[in-house]
PATORBA-896677 format. One record per residue: residue number from 1; residue in three letters; x, y, z of N, C-alpha, C in turn. Coordinates in pm, whole numbers, plus 50000, padded with zeros to 5 digits. Atoms other than C-alpha are relative to their C-alpha. Layout:
residues N
@pos->NUM	code->ALA	n_east->X	n_north->Y	n_up->Z	ca_east->X	ca_north->Y	ca_up->Z	c_east->X	c_north->Y	c_up->Z
...
END
This chain:
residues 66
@pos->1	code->UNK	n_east->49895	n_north->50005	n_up->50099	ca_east->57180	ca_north->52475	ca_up->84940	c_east->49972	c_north->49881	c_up->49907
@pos->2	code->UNK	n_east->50030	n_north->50101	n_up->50114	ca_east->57085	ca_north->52293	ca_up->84610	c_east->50172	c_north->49933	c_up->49949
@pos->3	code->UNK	n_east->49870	n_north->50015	n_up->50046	ca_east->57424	ca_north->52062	ca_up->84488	c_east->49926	c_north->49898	c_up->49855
@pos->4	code->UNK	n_east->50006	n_north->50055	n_up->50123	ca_east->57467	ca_north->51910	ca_up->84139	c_east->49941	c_north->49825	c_up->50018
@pos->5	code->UNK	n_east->50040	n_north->50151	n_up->49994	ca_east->57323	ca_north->51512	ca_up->84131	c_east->50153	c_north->49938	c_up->49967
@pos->6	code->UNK	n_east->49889	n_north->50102	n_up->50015	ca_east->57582	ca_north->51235	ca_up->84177	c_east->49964	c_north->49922	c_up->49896
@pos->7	code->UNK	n_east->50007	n_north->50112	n_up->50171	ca_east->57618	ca_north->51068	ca_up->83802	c_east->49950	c_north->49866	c_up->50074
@pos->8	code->UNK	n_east->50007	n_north->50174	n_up->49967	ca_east->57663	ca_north->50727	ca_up->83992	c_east->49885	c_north->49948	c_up->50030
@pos->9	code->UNK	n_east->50106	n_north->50048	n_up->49878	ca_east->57333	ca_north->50750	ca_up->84210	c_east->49864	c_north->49955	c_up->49876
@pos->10	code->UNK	n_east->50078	n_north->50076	n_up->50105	ca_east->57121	ca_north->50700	ca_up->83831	c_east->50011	c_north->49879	c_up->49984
@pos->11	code->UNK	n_east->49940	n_north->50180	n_up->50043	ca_east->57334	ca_north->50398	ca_up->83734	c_east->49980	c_north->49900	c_up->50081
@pos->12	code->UNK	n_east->49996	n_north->50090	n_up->49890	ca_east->57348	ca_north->50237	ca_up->84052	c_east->49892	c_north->49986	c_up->50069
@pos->13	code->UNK	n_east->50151	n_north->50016	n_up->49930	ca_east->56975	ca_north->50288	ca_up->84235	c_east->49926	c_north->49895	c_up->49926
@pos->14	code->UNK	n_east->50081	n_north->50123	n_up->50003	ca_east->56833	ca_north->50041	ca_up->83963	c_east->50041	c_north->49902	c_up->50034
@pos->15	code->UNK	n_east->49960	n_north->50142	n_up->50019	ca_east->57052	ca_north->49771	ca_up->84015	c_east->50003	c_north->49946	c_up->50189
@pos->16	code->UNK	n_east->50042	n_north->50075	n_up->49897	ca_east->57006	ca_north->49822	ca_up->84368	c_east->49823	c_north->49950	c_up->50072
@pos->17	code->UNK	n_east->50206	n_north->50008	n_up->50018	ca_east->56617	ca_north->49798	ca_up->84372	c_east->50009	c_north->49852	c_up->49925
@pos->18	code->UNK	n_east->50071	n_north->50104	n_up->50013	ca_east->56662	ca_north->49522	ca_up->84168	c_east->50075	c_north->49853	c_up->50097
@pos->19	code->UNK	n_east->49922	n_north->50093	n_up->49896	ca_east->56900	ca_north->49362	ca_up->84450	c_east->49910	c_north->49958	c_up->50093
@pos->20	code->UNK	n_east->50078	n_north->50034	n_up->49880	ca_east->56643	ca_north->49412	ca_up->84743	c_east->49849	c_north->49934	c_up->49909
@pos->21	code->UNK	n_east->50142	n_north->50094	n_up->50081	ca_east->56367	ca_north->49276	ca_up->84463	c_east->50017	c_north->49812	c_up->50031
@pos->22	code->UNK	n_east->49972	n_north->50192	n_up->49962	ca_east->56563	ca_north->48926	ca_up->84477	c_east->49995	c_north->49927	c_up->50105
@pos->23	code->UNK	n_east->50023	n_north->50074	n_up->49867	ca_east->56579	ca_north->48913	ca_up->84790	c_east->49871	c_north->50016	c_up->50066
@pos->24	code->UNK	n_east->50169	n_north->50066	n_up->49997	ca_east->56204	ca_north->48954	ca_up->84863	c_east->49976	c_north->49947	c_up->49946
@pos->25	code->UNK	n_east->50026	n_north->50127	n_up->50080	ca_east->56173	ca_north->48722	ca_up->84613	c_east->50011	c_north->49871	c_up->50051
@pos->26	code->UNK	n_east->49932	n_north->50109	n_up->49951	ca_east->56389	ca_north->48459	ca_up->84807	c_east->49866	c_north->49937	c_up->50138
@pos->27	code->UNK	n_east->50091	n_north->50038	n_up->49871	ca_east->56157	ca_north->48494	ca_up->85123	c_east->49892	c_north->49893	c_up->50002
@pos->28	code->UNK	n_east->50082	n_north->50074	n_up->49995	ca_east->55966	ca_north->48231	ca_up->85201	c_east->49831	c_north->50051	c_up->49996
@pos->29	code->UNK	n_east->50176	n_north->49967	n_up->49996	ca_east->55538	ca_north->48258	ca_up->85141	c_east->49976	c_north->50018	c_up->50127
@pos->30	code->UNK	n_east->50011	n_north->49994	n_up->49887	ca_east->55408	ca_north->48405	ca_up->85441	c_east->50121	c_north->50040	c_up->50124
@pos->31	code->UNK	n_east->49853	n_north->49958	n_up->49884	ca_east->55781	ca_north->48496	ca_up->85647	c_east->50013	c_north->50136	c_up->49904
@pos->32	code->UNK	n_east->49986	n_north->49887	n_up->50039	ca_east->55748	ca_north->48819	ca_up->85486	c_east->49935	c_north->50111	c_up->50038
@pos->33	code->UNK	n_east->50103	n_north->49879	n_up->49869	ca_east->55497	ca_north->49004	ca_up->85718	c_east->50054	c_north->50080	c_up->50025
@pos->34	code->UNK	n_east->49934	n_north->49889	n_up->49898	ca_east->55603	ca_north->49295	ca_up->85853	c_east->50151	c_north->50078	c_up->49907
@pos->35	code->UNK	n_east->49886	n_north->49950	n_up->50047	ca_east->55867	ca_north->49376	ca_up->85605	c_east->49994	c_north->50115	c_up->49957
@pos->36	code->UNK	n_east->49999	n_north->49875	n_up->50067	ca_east->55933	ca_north->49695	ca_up->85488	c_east->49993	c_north->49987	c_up->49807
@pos->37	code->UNK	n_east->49987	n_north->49972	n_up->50101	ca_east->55847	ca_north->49782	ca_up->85122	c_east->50138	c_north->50063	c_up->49917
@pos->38	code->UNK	n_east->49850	n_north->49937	n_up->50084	ca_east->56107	ca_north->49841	ca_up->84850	c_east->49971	c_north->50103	c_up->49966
@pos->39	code->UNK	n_east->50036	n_north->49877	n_up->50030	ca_east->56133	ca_north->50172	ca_up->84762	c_east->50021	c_north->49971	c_up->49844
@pos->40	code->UNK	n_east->49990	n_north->50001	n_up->50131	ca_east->56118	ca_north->50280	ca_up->84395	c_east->50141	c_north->50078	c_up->49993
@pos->41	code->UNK	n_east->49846	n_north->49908	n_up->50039	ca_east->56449	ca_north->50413	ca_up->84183	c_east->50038	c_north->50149	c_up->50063
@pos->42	code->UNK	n_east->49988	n_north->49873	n_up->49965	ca_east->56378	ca_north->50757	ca_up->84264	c_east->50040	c_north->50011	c_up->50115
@pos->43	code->UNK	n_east->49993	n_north->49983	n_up->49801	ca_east->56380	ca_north->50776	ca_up->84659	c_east->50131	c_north->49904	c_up->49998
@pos->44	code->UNK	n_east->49866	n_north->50048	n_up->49985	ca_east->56675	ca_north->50526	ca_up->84619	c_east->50140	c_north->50140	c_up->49906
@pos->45	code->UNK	n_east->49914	n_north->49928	n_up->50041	ca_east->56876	ca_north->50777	ca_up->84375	c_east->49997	c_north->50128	c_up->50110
@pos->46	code->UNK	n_east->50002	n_north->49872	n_up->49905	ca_east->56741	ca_north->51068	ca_up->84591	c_east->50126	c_north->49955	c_up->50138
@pos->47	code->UNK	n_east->49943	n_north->50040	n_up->49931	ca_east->56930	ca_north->50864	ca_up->84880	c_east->50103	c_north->50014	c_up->49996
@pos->48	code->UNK	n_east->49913	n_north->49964	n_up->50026	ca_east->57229	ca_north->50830	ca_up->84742	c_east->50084	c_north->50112	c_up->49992
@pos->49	code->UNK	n_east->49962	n_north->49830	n_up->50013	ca_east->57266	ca_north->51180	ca_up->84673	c_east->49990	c_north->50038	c_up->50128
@pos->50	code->UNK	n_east->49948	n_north->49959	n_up->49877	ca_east->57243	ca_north->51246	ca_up->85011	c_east->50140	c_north->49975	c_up->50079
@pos->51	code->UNK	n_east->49922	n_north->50089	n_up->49915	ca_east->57425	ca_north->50990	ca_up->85157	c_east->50167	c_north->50099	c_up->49935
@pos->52	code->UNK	n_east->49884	n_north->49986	n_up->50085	ca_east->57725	ca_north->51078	ca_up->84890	c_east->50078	c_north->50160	c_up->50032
@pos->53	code->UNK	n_east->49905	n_north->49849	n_up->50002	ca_east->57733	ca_north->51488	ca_up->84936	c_east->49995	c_north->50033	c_up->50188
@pos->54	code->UNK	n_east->49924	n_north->50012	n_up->49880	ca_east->57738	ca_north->51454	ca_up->85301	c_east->50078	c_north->49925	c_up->50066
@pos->55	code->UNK	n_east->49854	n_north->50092	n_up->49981	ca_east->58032	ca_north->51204	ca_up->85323	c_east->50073	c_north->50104	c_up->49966
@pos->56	code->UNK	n_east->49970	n_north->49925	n_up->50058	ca_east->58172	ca_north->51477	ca_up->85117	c_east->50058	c_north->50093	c_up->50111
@pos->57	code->UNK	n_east->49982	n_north->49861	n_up->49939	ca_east->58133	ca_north->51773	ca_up->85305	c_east->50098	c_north->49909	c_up->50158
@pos->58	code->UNK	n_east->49926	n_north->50056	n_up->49921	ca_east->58274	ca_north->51545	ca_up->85603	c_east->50136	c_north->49981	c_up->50004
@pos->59	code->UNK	n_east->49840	n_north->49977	n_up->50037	ca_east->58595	ca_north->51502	ca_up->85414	c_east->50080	c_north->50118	c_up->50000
@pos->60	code->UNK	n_east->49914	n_north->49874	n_up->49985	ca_east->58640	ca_north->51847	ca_up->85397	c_east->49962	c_north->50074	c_up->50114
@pos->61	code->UNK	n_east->50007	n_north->49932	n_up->49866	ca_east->58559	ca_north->51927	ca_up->85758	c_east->49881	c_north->50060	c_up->50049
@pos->62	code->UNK	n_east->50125	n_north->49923	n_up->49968	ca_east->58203	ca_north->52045	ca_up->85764	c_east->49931	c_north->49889	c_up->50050
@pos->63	code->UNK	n_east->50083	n_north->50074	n_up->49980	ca_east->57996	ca_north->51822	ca_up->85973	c_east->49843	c_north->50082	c_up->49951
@pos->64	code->UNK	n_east->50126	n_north->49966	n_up->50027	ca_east->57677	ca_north->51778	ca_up->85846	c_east->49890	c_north->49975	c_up->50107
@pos->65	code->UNK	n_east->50098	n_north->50031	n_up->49917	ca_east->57401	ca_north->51853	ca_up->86058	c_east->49833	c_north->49962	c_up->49971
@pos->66	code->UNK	n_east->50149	n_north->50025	n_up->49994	ca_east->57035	ca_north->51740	ca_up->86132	c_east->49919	c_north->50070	c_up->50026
END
């Protein structure tokens, strides 16, 4: 089942990309090993859109499954 894109998840994926940017930024030289990479806008908007239309369907009684 294809659903429409959440407006918000454009607006809001850069500003959070550039949130987890600052804070790898902050990390000290070297205490950053092992960290996970930031994802790019896309895979963060794609996220959102998940996250958002299965909260959704939750509100109206459909658990979403895996």
């Amino acid at each position: 089942m294809m659903t429409a894109p959440y407006p918000a998840a454009s607006i809001v994926a850069p500003r959070i990309r550039d949130y987890f940017l600052r804070h790898l930024a902050a990390v000290p030289t070297g205490e950053g090993d092992g960290l996970a990479p930031i994802p790019d806008t896309a895979v963060l908007e794609s996220l959102i859109n998940v996250v958002f239309w299965a909260s959704l369907r939750r509100e109206e009684g459909f658990v979403t499954k895996m």
